[in-house]
N, C-alpha and C positions, 0 to 999 in steps of 0.2 A: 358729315364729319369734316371737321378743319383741323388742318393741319398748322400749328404753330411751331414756327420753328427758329433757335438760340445757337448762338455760339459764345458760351461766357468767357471762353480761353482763347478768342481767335488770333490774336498778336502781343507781341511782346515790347510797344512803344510804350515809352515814357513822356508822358507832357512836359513840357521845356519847365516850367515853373517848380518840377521833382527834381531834374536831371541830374543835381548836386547831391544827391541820397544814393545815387549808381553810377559815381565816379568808376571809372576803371573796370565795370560790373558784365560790359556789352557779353563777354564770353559767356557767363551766366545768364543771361538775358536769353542770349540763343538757345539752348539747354532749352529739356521740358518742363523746368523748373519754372519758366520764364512765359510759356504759354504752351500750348497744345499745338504740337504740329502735325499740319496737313489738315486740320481742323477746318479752318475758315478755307481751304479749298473743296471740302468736300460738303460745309455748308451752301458755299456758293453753287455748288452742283446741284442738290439737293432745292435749292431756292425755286423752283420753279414751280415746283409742286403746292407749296406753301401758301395759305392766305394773308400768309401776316409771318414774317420773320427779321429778328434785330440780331446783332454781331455787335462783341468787343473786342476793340485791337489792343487795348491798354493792359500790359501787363499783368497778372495776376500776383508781381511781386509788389506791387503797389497798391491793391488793396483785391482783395476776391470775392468776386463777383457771385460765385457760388455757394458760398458759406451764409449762415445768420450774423445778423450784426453782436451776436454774443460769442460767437466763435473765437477761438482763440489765434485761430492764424487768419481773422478776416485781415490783420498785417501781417507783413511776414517782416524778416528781421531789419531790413532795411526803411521800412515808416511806422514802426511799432512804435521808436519815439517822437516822433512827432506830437506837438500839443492838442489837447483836446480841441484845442479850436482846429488846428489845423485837419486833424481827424473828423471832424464833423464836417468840415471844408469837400474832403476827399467822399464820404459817404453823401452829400446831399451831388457832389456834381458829375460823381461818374456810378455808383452804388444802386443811388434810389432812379436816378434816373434812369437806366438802365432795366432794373425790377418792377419800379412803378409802368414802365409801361409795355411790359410784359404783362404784366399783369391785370391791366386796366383792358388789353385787348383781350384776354381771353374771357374775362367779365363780362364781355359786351358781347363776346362770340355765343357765351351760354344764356343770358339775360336774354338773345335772340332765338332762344332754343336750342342752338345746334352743342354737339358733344367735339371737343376738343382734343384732340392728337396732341400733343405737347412732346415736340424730336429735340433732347436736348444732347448739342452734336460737341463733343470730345475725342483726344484719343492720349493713348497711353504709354507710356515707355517701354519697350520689351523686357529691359533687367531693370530691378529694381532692388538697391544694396544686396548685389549679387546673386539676386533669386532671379529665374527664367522666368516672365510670364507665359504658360502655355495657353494663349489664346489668342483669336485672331480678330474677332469679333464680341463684343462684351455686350450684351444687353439687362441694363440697370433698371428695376423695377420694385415696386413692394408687392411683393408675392401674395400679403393681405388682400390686395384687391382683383378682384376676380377679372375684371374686364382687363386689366393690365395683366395679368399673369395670359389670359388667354390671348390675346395682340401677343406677347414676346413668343409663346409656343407658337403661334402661326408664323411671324417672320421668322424664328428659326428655320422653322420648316421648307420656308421657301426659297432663304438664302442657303440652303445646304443641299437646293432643288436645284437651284441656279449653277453652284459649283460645290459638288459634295467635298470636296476639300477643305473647306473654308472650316475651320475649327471656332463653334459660335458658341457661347457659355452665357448659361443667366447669374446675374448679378456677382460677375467677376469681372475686374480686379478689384472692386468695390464693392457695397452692398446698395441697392437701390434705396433700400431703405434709411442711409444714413443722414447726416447734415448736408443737404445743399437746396436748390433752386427747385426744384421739382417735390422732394419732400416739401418744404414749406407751402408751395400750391396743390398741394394735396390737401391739407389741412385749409387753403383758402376756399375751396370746392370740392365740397365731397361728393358731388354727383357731377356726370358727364365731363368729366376731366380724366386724362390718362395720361402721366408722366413719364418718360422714358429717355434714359437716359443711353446716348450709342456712344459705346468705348470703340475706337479702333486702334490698332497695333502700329503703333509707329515705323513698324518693320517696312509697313506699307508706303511709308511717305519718305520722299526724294528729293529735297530741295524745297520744301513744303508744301509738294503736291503728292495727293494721295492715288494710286496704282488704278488706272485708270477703266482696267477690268472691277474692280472690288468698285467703284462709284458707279457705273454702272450696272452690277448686280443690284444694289442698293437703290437706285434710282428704279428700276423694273420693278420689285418688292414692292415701294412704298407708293409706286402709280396703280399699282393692281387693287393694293390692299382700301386706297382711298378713291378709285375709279372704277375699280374689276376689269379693267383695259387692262392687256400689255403694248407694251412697247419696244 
């Protein structure tokens, strides 16, 4: 088993050549609108485990990472006019290159026989236009598939071994199944790939570091589950 592991929301930088499209925008930039926080802290935690892991710091308001190139918010409101040229600009130098070699690695990891972990690490705002989310831990999956339905019941199980408090929900506040990076490599490999997608609760992160009990629950889980060691 390899463990590949993403951060498509890890920062909320803008390359100097956009920066005139988010004039006066920084406020919103900070916002989860702007990236995932606590994200790329607890990727980098989690990095050790991994055979093969890539992070993006580049905003997701400037094009998303996670979405298909059909998607309708792969812009969001601020590069959606942008000209086709310069749209194609933005998808071949931060889009493909980002996804192409995500996915060139995982190609070579099953082409060599081994079966693919695929940890794609997010997390999530607690209110969301005034709704509570009640969760603490989100694991996103396609329930269709049997080996992924069975990995998410196992980690549950063992991050709620770890700290029976931890309130851990499958495929909330999303569906696993919908438009993003993991769906699509589902459909690139339908054998010995397992997408999964880890929401965590922003409730958790401080500065944009993630509560540093929950990263190590999380870290002990996924050393077991792909070593049978704990730690």
């Amino acid at each position: 088993m390899k463990l590949v592991l993403t951060s498509e929301h890890g920062g909320n930088l803008i390359p100097k050549a956009y920066a005139s499209l988010f004039i006066n925008q920084q406020a919103l930039l900070n916002t989860h609108r702007g990236y995932d926080l606590g994200s790329l802290d607890l990727f980098n935690y989690l990095k050790p485990l991994s055979s093969f892991s890539l992070s993006s710091t580049t905003s997701r308001l400037l094009i998303e990472l996670n979405r298909s190139l059909h998607h309708k918010n792969l812009f969001s409101e601020f590069s959606m006019n942008l000209s086709l040229e310069e749209k194609e600009q933005l998808i071949k130098a931060y889009y493909l290159v980002y996804r192409n070699n995500v996915e060139k690695q995982i190609k070579y990891f099953i082409d060599s026989g081994e079966t693919v972990l695929h940890v794609s690490v997010h997390s999530f705002t607690p209110i969301l236009n005034e709704v509570i989310r009640n969760c603490d831990i989100g694991l996103l999956f396609d329930s269709r598939k049997a080996s992924e339905k069975l990995f998410a019941k196992t980690l549950k199980k063992s991050l709620i071994k770890e700290n029976p408090n931890y309130s851990v929900r499958f495929n909330y506040p999303y569906l696993g199944k919908a438009d993003g990076f993991t769906t699509y490599l589902r459909k690139q490999f339908q054998e010995n790939y397992l997408g999964i997608e880890l929401e965590i609760n922003q409730k958790f992160s401080e500065n944009n570091k993630v509560d540093a009990q929950l990263k190590q629950s999380l870290f002990t889980v996924f050393n077991y589950y792909l070593t049978g060691k704990l730690k």
